[in-house]
Structure formats: C-alpha cells, structure tokens
C-alpha positions as CSV (number, residue, x, y, z in Angstrom):
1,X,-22.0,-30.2,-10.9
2,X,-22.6,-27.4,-13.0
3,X,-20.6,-26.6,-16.0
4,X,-18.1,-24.0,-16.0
5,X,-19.3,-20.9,-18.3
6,X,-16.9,-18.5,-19.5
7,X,-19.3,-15.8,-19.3
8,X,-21.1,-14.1,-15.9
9,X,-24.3,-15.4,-15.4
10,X,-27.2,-13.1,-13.9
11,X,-26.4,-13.2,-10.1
12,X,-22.6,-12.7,-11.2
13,X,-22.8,-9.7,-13.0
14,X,-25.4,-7.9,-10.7
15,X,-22.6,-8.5,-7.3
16,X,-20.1,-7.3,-9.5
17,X,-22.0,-4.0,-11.1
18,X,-23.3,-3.4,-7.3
19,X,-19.8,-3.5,-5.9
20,X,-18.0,-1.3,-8.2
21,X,-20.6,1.2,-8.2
22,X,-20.2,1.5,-4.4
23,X,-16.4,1.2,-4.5
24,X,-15.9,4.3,-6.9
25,X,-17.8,5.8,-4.3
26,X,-16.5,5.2,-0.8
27,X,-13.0,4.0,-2.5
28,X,-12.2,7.2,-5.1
29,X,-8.7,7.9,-6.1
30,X,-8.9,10.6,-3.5
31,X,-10.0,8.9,-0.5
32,X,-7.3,6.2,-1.4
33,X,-4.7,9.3,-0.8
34,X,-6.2,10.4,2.2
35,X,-5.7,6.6,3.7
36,X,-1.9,6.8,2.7
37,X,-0.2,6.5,5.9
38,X,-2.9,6.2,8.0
39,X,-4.0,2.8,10.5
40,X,-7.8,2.9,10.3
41,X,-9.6,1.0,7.9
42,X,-12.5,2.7,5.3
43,X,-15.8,2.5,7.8
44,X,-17.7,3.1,4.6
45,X,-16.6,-0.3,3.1
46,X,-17.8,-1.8,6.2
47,X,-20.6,-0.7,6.3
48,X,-21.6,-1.3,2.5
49,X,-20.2,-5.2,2.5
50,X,-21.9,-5.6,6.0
51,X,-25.3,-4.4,4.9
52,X,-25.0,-5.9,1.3
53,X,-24.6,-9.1,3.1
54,X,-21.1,-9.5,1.4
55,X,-18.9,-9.3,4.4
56,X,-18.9,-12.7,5.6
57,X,-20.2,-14.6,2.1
58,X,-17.7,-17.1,1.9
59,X,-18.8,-20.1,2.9
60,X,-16.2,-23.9,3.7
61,X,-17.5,-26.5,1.5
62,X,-18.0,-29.4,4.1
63,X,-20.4,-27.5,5.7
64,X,-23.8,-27.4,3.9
65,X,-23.7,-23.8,2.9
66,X,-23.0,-22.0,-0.6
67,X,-19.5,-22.2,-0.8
68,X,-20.1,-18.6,-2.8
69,X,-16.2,-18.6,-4.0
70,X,-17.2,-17.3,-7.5
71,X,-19.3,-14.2,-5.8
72,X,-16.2,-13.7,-3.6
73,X,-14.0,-13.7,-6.2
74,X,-15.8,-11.0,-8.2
75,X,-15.8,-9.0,-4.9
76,X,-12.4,-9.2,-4.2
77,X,-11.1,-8.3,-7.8
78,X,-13.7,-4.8,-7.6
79,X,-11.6,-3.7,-4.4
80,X,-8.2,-4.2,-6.1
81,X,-9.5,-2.1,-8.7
82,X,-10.8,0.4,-6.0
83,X,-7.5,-0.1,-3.5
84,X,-9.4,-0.1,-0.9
85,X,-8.0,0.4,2.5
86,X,-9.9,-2.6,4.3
87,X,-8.8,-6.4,4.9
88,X,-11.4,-7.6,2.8
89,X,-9.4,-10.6,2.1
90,X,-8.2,-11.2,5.4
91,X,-11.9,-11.1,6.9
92,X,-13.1,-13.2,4.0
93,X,-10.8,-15.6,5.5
94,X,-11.3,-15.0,8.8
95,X,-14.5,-15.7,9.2
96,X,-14.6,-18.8,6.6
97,X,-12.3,-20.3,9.6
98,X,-14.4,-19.1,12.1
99,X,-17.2,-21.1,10.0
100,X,-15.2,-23.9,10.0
101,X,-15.0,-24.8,13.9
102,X,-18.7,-26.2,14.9
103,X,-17.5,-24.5,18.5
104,X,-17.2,-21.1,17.5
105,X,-20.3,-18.1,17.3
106,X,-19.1,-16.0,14.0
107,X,-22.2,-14.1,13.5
108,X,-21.1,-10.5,14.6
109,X,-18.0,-11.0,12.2
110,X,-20.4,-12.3,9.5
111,X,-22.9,-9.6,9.8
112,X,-19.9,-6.9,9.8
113,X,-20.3,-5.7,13.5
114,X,-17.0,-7.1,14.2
115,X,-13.8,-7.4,12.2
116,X,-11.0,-10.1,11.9
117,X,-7.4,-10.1,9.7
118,X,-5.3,-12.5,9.6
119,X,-1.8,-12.7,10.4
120,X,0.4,-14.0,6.7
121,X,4.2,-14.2,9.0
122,X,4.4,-15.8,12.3
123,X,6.7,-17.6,14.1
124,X,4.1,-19.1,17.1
125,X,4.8,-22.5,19.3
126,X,2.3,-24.0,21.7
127,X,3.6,-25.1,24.8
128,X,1.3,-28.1,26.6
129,X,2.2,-28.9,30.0
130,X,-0.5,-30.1,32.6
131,X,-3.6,-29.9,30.2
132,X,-2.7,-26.4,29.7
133,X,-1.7,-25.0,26.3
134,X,0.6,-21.5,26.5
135,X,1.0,-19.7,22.9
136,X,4.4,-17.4,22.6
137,X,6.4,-16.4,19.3
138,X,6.1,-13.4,17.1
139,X,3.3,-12.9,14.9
140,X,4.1,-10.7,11.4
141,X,2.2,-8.9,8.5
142,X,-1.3,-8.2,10.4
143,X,-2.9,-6.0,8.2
144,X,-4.7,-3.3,10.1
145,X,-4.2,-4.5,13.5
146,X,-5.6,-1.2,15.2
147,X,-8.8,-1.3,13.5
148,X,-9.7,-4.8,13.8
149,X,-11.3,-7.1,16.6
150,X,-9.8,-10.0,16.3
151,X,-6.4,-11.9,14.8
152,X,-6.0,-15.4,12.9
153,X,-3.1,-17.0,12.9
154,X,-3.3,-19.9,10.6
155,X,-0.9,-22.8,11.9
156,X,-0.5,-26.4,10.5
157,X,-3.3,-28.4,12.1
158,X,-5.1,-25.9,13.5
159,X,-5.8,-21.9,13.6
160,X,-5.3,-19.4,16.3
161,X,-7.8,-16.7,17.2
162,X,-6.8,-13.7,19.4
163,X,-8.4,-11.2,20.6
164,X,-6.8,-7.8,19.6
165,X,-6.3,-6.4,22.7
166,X,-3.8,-9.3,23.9
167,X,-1.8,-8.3,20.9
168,X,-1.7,-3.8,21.5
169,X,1.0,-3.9,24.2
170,X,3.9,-5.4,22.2
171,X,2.9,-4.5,18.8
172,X,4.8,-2.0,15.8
173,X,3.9,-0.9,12.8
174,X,6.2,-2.3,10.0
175,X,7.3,0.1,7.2
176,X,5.8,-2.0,4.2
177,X,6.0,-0.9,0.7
178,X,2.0,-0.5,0.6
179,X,1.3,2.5,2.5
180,X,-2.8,2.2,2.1
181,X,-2.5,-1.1,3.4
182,X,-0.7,-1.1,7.0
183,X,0.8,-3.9,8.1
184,X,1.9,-4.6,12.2
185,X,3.8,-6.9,13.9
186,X,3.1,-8.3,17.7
187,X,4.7,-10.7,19.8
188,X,3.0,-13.1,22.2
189,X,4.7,-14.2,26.1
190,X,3.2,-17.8,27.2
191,X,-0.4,-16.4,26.8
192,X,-3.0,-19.1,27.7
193,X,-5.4,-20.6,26.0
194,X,-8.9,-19.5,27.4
195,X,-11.7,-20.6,25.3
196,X,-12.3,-16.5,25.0
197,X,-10.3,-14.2,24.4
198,X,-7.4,-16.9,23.1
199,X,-8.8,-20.5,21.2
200,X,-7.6,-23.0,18.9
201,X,-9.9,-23.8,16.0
202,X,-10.6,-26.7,13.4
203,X,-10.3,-25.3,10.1
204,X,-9.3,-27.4,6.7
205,X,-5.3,-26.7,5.8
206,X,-5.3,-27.7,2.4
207,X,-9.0,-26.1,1.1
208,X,-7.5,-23.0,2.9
209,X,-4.7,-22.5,1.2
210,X,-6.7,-23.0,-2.2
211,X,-8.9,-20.3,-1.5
212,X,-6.4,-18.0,-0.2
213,X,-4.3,-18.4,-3.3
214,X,-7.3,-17.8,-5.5
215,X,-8.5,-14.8,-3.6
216,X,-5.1,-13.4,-3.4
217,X,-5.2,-13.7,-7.3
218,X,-8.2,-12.3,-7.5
219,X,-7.1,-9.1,-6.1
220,X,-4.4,-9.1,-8.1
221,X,-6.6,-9.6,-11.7
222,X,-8.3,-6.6,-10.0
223,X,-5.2,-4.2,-10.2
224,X,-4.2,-5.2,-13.9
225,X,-7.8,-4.2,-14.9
226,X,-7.9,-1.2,-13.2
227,X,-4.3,-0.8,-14.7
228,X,-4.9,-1.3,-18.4
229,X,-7.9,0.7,-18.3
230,X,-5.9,3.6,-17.1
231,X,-3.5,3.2,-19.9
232,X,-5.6,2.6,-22.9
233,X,-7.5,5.7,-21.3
234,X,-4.2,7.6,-21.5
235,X,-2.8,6.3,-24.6
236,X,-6.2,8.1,-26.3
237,X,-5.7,11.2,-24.8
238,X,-1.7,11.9,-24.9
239,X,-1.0,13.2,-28.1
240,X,2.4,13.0,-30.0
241,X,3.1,14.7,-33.4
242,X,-0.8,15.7,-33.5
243,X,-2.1,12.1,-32.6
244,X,-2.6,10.1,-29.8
245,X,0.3,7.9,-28.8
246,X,-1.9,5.1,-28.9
247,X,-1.9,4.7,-32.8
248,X,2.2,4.2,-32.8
249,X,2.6,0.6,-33.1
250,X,5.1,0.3,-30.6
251,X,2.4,1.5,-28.3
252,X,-0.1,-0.9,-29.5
253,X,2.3,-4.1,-28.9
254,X,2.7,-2.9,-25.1
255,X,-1.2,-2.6,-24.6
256,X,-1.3,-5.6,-26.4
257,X,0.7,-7.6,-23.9
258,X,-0.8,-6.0,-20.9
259,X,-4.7,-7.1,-22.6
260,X,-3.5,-10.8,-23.2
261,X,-2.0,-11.2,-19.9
262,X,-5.3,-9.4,-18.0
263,X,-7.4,-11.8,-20.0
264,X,-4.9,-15.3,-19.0
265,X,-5.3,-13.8,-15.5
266,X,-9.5,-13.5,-15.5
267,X,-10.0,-17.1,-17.0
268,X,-7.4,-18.6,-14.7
269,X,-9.4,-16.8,-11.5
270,X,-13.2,-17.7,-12.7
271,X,-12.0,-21.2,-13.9
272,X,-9.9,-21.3,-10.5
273,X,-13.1,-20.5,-8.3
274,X,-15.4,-22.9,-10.1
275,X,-13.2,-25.6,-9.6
276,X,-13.3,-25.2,-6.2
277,X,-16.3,-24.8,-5.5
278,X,-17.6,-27.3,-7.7
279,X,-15.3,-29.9,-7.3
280,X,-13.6,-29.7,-10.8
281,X,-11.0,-32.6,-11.2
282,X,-8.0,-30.5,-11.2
283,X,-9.6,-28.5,-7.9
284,X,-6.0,-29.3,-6.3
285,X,-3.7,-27.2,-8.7
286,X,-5.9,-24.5,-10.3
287,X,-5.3,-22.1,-7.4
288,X,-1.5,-22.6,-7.1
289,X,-1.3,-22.3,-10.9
290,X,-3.2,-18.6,-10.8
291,X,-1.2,-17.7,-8.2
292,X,2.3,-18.5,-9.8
293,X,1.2,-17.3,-13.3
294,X,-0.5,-13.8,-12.1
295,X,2.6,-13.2,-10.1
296,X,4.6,-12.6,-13.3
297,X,2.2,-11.3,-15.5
298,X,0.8,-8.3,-12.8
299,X,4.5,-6.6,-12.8
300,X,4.7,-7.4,-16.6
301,X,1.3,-5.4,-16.9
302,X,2.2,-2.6,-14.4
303,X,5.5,-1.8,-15.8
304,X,4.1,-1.8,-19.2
305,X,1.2,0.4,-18.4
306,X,3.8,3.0,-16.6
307,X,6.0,2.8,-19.9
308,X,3.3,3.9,-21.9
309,X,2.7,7.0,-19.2
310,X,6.2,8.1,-19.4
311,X,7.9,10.0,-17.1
312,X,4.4,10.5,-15.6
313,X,4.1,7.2,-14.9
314,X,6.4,7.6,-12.3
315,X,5.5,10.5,-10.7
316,X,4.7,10.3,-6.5
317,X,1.4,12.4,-8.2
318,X,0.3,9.4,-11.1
319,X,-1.4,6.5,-9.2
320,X,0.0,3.7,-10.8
321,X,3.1,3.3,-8.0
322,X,0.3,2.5,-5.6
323,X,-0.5,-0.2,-7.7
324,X,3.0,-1.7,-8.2
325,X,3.0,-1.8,-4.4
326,X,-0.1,-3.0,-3.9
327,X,0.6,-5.8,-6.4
328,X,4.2,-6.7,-4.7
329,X,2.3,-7.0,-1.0
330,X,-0.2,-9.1,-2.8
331,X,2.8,-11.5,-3.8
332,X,4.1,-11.6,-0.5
333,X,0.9,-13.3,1.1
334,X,0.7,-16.8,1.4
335,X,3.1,-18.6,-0.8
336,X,6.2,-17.2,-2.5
337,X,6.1,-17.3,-6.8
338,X,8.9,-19.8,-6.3
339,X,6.9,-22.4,-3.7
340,X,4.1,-22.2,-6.0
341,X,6.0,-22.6,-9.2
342,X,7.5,-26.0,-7.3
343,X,3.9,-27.0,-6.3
344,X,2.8,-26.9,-10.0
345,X,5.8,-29.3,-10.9
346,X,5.5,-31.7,-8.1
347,X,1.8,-32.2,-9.8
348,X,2.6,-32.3,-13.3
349,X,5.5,-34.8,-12.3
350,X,2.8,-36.7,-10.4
351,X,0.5,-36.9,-13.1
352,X,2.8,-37.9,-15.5
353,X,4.2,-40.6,-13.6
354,X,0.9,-41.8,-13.1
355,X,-0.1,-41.6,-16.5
356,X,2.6,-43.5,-17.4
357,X,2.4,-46.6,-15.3
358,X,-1.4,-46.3,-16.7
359,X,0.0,-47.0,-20.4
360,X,2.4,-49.6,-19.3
C-alpha cells in the first residue's frame, strides 16, 4: 500500500492540467449559458474524455484493474469548476457497475461510443412469478435522459440497466433548480427482464456508495475552487474609496473562511480517494465524512463569495447562482447531509464502544 501524499504526484498533476485545459475550452462560461435550458449533453466533452481514455477510467477494486479513484477524482472536481453540461459522474458510475457484472460487455460505454446515467430517486419493485422477473415503479432524477443510451437504477442487491428507449414514452422533464443539468423522470409498467434491452446486474452496494459519495464531493470541491477564485479575482479588481475591496479587513475574514473551508474540502477528497483505493483503515467512513462536511462548507463558501460581489453577486447576469444550484443538486444525490451526518455517528459510537471493551 502506498502512502498517502498530500501533494500530486506526476501522473496526477498532468490528468489534472490536461483536463482543465480542455474544459475552459469546450466548457467556457459562455457555452455553459448556451446549455441553460436545454436537454442535450456537451458532445465536445464526449468526445475529449472518450479519446483521452478518461470516459470509462474508473475501475471496481475486486476486479484486477486500477481502481484509478484518485485520477477520477481530479477529473470530476475540473468539471465542477467548468459546469459542464455532461453526466460525468453518472457515467463514471455507470460503467464502474457495468464493470462489475462478469456477464455484461461495457466496452462501447468505456470507450465513449455509448452513454449511461444513473437514476439517484426511484421507487422500482420486481415482481417474480414463474421464473419471470417484471420491473414497474417510477424512476426519478435521471440526468440527461434524452441524450443518453442507457439508465442505472441502483437497487439494494443488485442494479438495473435499461435501455433508454423503454423509458421515452412515459418520461417528463422535472423543473430542477440546476437548469445546465436536466433532470427527467419515467415510469416503468411490468416491463420484463430480457437479458437485452432490460438486465439485472452484480455490482458491490457498500464500495458503491463510497465512491459515489466521494465523487459527488469531488464535484463539489470543484465549485468552491472555481468559486473562491472568482472572488479573490473580484475582490482585486472592485475598488472602494480608491482601493480594492479586498484590503478591508472585513473582506479579508470572508475570503479567509471560504480558503480554509476549500482547503478542509481538498484534503478530505484526496485523503478520501486514497483510502479507498488503497485500502486505508478508515476506507469505511472517509467518504460519508467528505460528503457531510462539504455539504456545509460549499453553501458557506458560495454565499460568502456572493457577499463579497454585492448586489452583483446576485444578478441572473453574475455566474455564481449557477453555482449555488449546481452545489444544492449536488447535495441531493445519494444520501441526504442528515443520513450521512447519522452514518458518521453510528461509527464513531462503534469505535468507541469497541475501544472501550478493548481497555477493560
């Protein structure tokens, strides 16, 4: 096991260098606008993550491959910066369950030809009668459901995969708070299980929901760096009384609070990741600790950061309300601040009771 290192290493810094440069590219703050609204996904983030090899990089752990969750991590912080109007997390996911199944072909979707989300909401029951499994229930939050190929629905023991085209004819769009990010609901009527187009697959429950947490966080430590940049940019340019606003100590204090959270955020994401992947002895919690910790701090950082913009901070013009929603979408996936925060004390409760028939 290697040791965790709070600094990138080689490989680390080059993935993340290559994917911002390509992200301020295809991702600008205009082409972001453009997407408001709209139900495709970027093509041009496809394409680069498909032919950097990037798209499908995430890798389960029982399964002899590079788990690569450190890489992915850095990926999926670059597009929160960026906002990018692509399930990158939801495909990262995807195909790590497709990965997971030993019955399932996942290259097109890990070369990029093909597309997958996943679906965070769903209310699904599978019906068994003579050998037969029938799937109905509603299924929520599908991020980009017209654009995509395929749909996971991750259930209890298992995980659903659908094609998209059983899901068009009772689907709606859902008026989310994220408008660069569409989200779509669907419903499902006793649809049968057909090895094809419909399939149940193997996938690891708990490891899941680790990396999900920590890639969901990772988005997130994305936006409050993007997000304090932007501010200590603006606090050197607005000027007040003939000097910029950011020499008033009150102004100082705010950035100060949005740089210590951003950096509590970045160490809790690498160290996160490493665990994982490298079987670190608290591998269990780190994720869900992230997750419940970034949840506060990103709205702490955000509304700072538009408090030091003013009243432009609020403007429709001012990009920073596309960051408060993206952020509040973000803590909507997976796990509510409140399940997580309970998760953290069940452990520490654990450990302590354990520790304590240990001395005893």
């Amino acid at each position: 096991m290697t040791n965790f290192n709070f600094e990138y290493e080689f490989e680390e810094k080059l993935i993340r260098d290559t994917v911002s440069d390509a992200f301020n590219k295809v991702s600008s703050p205009e082409i972001v606008r453009e997407k408001i609204n709209h139900t495709a996904i970027n093509q041009s983030v496809q394409e680069f993550l498909g032919e950097q090899g990037m798209i499908g990089i995430l890798s389960p752990r029982d399964k002899g491959l590079d788990m690569n969750l450190q890489l992915t991590s850095i990926i999926v912080k670059e597009a929160g910066k960026r906002l990018v109007s692509f399930p990158v997390i939801e495909h990262l996911l995807g195909t790590y369950i497709l990965k997971s199944d030993p019955t399932f072909q996942e290259d097109p979707y890990e070369t990029g030809e093909k597309i997958v989300t996943l679906s965070w909401n769903h209310s699904i029951q599978l019906n068994e009668s003579n050998n037969e499994i029938t799937i109905s229930g509603s299924v929520e939050d599908i991020p980009f459901l017209d654009s995509v190929d395929a749909v996971i629905i991750p259930l209890h023991h298992k995980a659903l995969y659908i094609q998209k085209d059983l899901l068009l004819s009772n689907r709606m769009k859902l008026n989310g708070q994220d408008e660069t990010y569409p989200l779509f609901k669907a419903t499902l009527s006793n649809v049968p299980e057909d090895k094809g187009k419909v399939k149940l697959l193997s996938y690891d429950k708990d490891e899941f929901e680790k990396v999900s947490n920590l890639l969901i966080t990772s988005e997130i430590l994305g936006l409050s760096q993007e997000v304090l940049s932007m501010t200590l940019d603006y606090a050197n340019e607005r000027k007040q009384f003939g000097v910029p606003i950011g020499k008033f100590q009150a102004v100082k204090h705010m950035i100060a609070d949005m740089h210590v959270y951003t950096e509590s955020m970045d160490v809790s994401v690498r160290y996160g990741a490493w665990a994982i992947e490298n079987d670190g002895e608290d591998k269990e919690i780190v994720a869900t600790i992230a997750k419940a910790y970034t949840s506060d701090a990103i709205i702490q950082v955000i509304e700072k950061g538009i408090q030091v913009h003013g009243g432009v901070g609020l403007t429709w013009e001012h990009d920073l309300h596309l960051y408060l929603k993206r952020a509040y979408r973000l803590l909507s996936m997976n796990n509510s601040i409140y399940e997580e925060r309970e998760k953290v004390v069940k452990h520490l409760s654990q450990f302590l009771l354990l520790e304590e028939k240990i001395t005893n």
